[in-house]
C-alpha positions as CSV (number, residue, x, y, z in Angstrom):
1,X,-20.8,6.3,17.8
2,X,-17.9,4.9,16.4
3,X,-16.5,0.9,16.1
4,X,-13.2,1.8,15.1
5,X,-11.5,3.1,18.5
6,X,-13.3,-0.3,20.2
7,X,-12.6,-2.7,18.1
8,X,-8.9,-1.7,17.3
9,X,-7.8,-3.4,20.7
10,X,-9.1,-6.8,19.6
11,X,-6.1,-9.0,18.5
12,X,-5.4,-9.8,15.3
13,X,-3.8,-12.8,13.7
14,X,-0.3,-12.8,13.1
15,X,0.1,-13.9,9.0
16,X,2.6,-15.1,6.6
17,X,3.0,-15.2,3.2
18,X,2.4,-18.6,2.0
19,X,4.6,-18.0,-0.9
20,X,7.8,-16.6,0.5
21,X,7.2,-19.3,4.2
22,X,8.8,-22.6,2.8
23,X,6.5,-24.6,5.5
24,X,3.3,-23.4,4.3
25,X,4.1,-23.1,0.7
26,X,4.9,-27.3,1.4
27,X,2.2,-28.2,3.8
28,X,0.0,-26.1,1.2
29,X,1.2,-27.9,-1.7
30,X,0.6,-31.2,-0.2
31,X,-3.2,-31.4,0.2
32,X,-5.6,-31.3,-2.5
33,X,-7.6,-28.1,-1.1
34,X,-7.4,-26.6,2.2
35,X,-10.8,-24.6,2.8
36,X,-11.9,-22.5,5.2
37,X,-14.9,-22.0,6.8
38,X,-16.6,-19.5,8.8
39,X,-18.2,-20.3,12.1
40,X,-21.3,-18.1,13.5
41,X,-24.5,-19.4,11.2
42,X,-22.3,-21.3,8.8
43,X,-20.7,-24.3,11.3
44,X,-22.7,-23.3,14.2
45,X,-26.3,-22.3,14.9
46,X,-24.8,-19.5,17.8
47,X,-27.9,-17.6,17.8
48,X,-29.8,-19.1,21.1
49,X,-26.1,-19.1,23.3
50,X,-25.7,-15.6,21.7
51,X,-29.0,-14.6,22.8
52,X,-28.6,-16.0,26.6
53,X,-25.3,-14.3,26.5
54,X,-26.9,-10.9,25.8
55,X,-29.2,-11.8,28.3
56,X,-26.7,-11.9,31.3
57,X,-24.8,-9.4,29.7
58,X,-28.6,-7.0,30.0
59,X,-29.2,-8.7,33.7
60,X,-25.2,-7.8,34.6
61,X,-25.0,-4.2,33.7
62,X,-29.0,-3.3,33.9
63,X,-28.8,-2.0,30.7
64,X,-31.2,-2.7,27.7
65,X,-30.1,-5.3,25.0
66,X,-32.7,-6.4,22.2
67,X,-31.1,-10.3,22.8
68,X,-33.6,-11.2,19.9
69,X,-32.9,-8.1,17.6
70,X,-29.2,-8.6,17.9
71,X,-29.1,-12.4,16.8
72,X,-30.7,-11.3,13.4
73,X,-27.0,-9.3,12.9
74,X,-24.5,-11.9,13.2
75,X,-21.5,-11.4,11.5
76,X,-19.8,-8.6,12.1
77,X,-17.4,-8.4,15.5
78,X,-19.0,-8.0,18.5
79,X,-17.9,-4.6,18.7
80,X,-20.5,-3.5,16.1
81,X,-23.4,-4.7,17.9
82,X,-22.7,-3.4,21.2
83,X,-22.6,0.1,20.3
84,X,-26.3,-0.6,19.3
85,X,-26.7,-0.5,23.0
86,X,-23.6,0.7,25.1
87,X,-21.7,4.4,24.7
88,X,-18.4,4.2,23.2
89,X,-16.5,4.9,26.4
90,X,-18.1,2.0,27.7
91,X,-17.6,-0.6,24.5
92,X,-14.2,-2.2,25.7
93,X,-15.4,-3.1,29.2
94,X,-18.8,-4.7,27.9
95,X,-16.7,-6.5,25.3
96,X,-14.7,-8.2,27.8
97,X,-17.4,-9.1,30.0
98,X,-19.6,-10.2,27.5
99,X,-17.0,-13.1,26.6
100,X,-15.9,-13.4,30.1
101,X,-20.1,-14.5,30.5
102,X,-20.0,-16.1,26.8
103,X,-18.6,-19.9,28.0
104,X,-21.0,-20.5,30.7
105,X,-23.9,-19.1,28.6
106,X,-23.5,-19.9,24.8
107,X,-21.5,-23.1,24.3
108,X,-24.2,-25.6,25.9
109,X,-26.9,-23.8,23.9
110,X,-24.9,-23.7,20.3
111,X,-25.8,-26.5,18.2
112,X,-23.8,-27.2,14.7
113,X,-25.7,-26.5,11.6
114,X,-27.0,-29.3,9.3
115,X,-23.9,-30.9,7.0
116,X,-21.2,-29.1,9.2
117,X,-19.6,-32.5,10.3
118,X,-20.1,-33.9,6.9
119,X,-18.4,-30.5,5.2
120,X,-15.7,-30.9,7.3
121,X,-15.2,-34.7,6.7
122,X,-15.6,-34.1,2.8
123,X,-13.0,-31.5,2.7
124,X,-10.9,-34.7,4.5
125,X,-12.0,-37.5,2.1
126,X,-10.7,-35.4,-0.3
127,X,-7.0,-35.3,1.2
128,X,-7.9,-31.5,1.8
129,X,-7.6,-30.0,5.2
130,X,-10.2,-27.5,6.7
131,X,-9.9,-24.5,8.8
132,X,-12.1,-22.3,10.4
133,X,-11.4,-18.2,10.2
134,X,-14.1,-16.1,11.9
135,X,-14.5,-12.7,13.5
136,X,-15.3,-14.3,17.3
137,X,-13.1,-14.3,19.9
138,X,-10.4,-17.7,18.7
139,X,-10.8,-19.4,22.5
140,X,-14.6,-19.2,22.8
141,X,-14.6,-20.6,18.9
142,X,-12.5,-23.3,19.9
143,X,-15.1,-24.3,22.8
144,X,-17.8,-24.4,20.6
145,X,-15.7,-26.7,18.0
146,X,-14.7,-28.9,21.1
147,X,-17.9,-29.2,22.0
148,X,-19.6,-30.2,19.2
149,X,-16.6,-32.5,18.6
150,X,-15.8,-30.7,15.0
151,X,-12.3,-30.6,14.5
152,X,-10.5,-28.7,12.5
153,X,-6.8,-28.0,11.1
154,X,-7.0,-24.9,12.5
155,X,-8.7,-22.4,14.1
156,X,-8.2,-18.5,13.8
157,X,-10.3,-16.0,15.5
158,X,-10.5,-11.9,15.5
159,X,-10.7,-11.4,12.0
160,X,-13.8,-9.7,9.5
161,X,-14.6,-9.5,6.1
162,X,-11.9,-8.1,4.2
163,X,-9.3,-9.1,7.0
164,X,-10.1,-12.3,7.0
165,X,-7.7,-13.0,3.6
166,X,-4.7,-12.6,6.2
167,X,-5.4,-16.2,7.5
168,X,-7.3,-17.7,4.0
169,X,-4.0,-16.7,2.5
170,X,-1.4,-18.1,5.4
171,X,-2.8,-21.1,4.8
172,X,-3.1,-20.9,1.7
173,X,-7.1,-22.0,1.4
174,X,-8.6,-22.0,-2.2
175,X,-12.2,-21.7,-0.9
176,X,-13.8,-20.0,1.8
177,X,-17.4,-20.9,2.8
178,X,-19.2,-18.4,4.9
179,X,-23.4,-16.8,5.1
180,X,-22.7,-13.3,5.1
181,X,-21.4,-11.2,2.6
182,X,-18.1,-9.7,4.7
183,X,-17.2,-13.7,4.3
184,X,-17.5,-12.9,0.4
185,X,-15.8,-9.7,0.4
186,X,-12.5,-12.2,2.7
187,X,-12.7,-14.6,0.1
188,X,-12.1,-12.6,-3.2
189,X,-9.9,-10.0,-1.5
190,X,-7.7,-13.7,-0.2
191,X,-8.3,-14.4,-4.0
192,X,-10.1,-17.7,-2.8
193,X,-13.5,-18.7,-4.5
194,X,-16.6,-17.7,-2.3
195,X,-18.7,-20.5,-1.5
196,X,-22.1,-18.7,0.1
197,X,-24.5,-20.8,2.4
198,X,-28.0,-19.0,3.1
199,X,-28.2,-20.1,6.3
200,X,-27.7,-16.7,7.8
201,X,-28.6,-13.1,8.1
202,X,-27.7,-12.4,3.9
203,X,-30.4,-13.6,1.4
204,X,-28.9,-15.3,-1.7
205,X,-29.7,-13.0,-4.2
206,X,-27.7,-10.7,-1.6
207,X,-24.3,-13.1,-1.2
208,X,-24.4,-13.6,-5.2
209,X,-25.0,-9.7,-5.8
210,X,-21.9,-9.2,-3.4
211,X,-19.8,-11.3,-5.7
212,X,-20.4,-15.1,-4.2
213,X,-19.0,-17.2,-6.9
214,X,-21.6,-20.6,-5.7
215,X,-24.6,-20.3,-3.4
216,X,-25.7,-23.0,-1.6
217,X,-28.8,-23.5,0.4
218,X,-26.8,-24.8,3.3
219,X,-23.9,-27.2,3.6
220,X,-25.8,-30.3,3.3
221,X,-25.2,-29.4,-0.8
222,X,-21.4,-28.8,0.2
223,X,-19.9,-32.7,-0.3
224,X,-21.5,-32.8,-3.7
225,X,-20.1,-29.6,-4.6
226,X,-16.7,-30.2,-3.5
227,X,-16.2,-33.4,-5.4
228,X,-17.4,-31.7,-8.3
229,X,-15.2,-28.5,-7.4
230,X,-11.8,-30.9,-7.3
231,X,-13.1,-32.8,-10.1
232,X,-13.6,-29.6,-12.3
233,X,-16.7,-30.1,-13.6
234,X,-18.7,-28.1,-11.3
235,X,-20.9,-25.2,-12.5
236,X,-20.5,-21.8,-10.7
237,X,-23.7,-21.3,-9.6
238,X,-24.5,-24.8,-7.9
239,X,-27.4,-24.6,-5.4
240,X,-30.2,-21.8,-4.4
């Protein structure tokens, strides 16, 4: 089975160049730090709305899904998982009914990880902004922000790993925090130091062997960090 044909007809964002878009390069220029932030098991604890979502997704269609297998591989777009369970002719349909089921099943469920209010307020304190770039579909992510009343500058959905330095670098982020190591791989192809949380499927001997430049044990460490980050006295390898 193949992702590629799938996941190709997921939207992408639409990016500029910070450094030839006179708006950004300003709006860039006049905050201390913008960081970004990933969402699934970084900000939010997805895994039991994910899981009931698979569930009615299984009940739907009568077809097999390991709900508790599939939480343990969060990261990746959705389009990755379901061929786990669904043939490639097949993939698009289940996509769009999985996040057709996804509001009425996951948002109540999701709740947000420990420190993620307080990372986001830091990255404020500090006359920073913070935005949130993740590989989930951008209006279901906006749910679960609205929900759990974070808010953030901005949000930008349908991007992975490496694709994920389109947005870091339109809005011109410094940082990128993220638990998996596709969210290391978007920060040093953006350019953008890695800030790694073990909060999720990667290990952190795995996020620093994929290049993480800090590791923390979850964002609870992050406000300490930061200030030390814009102060410039922060050692590289802060945390776990």
């Amino acid at each position: 089975m193949t992702v590629m044909s799938s996941y190709s007809a997921v939207p992408t964002a639409t990016t500029t160049d910070p450094n030839t878009d006179p708006h950004l390069a300003s709006d860039a220029a006049s905050h201390t730090v913008t960081v970004g932030f990933d969402l699934d098991m970084t900000l939010i604890d997805s895994r039991p709305g994910i899981k009931a979502t698979y569930e009615a997704l299984s009940a739907r269609t009568g077809t097999y899904v390991d709900a508790d297998l599939a939480v343990t591989r969060l990261g990746p777009p959705l389009e990755q998982e379901l061929v786990h369970w669904f043939p490639d002719e097949r993939i698009e349909e289940m996509s769009e009914l999985y996040r057709e089921l996804y509001p009425d099943y996951a948002i109540a469920p999701t709740p947000a990880m420990a420190g993620a209010r307080e990372a986001i307020e830091a990255v404020r304190r500090a006359g920073g902004r913070a935005i949130v770039v993740t590989a989930k579909h951008e209006p279901n992510a906006k749910l679960h922000l609205s929900h759990l009343g974070i808010e953030a500058d901005a949000v930008i959905g349908w991007l992975w790993a490496e694709a994920k330095a389109e947005a870091l670098r339109e809005y011109g982020a410094t940082v990128y925090v993220g638990d998996h190591t596709g969210d290391v791989r978007g920060a040093r192809t953006a350019g953008a130091l890695s800030v790694a949380v073990a909060t999720g499927p990667c290990a952190a001997d795995e996020l620093r062997a994929a290049g993480a430049d800090v590791v923390l044990d979850d964002l609870t460490a992050f406000p300490t960090w930061l200030a030390g980050h814009i102060a410039g006295r922060v050692d590289g390898h802060t945390g776990s």
